[in-house]
Short mmCIF file of the C-alpha atoms (twelve columns), coordinates in Angstrom:
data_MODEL
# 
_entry.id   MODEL 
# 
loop_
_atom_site.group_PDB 
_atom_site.id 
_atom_site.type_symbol 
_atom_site.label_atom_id 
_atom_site.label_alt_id 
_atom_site.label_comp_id 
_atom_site.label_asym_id 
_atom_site.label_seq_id 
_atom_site.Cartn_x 
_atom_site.Cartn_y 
_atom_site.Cartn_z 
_atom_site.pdbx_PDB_model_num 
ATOM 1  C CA . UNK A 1  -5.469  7.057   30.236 1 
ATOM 2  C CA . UNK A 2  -5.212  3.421   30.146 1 
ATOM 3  C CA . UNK A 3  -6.530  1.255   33.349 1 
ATOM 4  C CA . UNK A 4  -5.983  -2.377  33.802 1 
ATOM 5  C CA . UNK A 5  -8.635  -4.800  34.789 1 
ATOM 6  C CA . UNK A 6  -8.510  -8.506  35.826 1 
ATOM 7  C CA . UNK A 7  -11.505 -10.960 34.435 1 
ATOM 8  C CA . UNK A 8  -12.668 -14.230 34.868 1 
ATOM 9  C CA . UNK A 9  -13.557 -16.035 32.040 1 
ATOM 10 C CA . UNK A 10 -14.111 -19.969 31.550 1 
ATOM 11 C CA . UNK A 11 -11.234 -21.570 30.576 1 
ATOM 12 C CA . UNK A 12 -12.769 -22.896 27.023 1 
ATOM 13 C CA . UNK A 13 -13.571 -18.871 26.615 1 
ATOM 14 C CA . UNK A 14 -10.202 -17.781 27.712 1 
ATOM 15 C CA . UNK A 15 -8.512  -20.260 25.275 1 
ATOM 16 C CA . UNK A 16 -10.724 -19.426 22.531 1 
ATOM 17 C CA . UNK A 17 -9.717  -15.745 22.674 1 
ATOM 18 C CA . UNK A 18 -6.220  -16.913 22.130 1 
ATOM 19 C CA . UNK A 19 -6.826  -18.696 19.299 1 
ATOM 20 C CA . UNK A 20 -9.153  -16.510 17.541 1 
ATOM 21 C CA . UNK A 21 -8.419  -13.086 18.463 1 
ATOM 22 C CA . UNK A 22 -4.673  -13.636 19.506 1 
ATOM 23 C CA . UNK A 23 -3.260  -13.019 22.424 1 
ATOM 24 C CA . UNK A 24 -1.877  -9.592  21.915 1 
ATOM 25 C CA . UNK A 25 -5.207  -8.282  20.471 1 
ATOM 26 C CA . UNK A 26 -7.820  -9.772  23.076 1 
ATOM 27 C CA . UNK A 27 -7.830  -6.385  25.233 1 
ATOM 28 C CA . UNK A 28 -8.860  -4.117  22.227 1 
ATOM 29 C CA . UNK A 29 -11.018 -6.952  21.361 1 
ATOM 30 C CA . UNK A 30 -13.090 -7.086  24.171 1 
ATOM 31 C CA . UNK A 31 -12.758 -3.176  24.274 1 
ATOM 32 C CA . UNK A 32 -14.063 -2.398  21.260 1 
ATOM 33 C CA . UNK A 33 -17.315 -5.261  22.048 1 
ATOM 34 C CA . UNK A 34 -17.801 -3.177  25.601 1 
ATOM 35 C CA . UNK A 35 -17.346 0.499   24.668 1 
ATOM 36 C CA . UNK A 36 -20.807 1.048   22.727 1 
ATOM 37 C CA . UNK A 37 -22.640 -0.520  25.603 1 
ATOM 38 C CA . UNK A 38 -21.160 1.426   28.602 1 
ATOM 39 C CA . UNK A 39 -20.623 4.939   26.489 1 
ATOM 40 C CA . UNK A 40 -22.719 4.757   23.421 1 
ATOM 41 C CA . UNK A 41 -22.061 5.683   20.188 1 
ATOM 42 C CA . UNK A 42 -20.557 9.095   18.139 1 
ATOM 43 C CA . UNK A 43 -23.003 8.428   15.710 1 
ATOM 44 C CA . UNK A 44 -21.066 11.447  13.499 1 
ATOM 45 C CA . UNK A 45 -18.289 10.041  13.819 1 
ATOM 46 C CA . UNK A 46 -19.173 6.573   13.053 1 
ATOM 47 C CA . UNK A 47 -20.642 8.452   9.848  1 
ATOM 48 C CA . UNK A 48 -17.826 9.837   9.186  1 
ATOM 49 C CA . UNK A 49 -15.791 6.394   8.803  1 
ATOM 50 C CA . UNK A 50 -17.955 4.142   6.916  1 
ATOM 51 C CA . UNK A 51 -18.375 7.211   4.208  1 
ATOM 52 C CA . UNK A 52 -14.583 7.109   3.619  1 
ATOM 53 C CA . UNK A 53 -15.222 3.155   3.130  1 
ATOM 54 C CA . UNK A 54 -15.594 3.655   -0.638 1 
ATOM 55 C CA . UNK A 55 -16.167 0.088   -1.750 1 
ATOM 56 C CA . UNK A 56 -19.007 -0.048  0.990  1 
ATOM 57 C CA . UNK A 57 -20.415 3.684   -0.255 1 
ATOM 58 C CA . UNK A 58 -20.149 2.206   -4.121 1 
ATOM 59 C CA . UNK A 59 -22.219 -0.540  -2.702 1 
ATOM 60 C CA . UNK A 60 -25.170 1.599   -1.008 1 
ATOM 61 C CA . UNK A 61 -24.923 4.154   -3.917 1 
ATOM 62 C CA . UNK A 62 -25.621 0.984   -6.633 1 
ATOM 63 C CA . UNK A 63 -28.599 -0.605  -4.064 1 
ATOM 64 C CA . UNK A 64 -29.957 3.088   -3.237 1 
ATOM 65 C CA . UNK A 65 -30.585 3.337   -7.226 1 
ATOM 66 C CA . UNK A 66 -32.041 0.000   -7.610 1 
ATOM 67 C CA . UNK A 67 -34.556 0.577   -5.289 1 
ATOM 68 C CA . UNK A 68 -35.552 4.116   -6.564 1 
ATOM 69 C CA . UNK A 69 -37.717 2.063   -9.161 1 
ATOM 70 C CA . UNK A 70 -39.444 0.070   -6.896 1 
ATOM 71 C CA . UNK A 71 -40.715 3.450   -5.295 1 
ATOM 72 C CA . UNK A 72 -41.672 4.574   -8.778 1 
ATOM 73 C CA . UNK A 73 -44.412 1.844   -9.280 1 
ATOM 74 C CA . UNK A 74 -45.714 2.056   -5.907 1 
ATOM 75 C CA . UNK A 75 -49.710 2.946   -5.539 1 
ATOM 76 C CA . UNK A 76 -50.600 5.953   -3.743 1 
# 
């Protein structure tokens, strides 16, 4: 269930939101910068999404393997 909520915001922040976020995305916006703070995070589920981010996963996969070698020639 959706609830609505009336804010005050400065008027250079207000018209800022416009003009960056647009005006028909500023509640999901402002939503999606509040939610982790007031109900934390479903850290499996956040998992879950960037692993089916494949460019991101091709990325980690390539640094993971460049840095096995640095681990190699550490001293014990």
């Amino acid at each position: 269930m959706q609830r609505k909520l009336t804010i005050t915001l400065e008027e250079h922040v207000y018209e800022g939101l416009h003009k960056v976020v647009g005006r028909r995305n500023i509640s999901h916006f402002i939503e999606s910068l509040v939610r982790p703070h007031v109900i934390g995070i479903d850290m499996e589920a956040a998992y879950r999404e960037m692993a089916q981010d494949e460019v991101r996963e091709a990325e980690a996969l390539e640094w993971a393997e460049a840095t096995v070698g640095d681990v190699r020639r550490e001293t014990r």
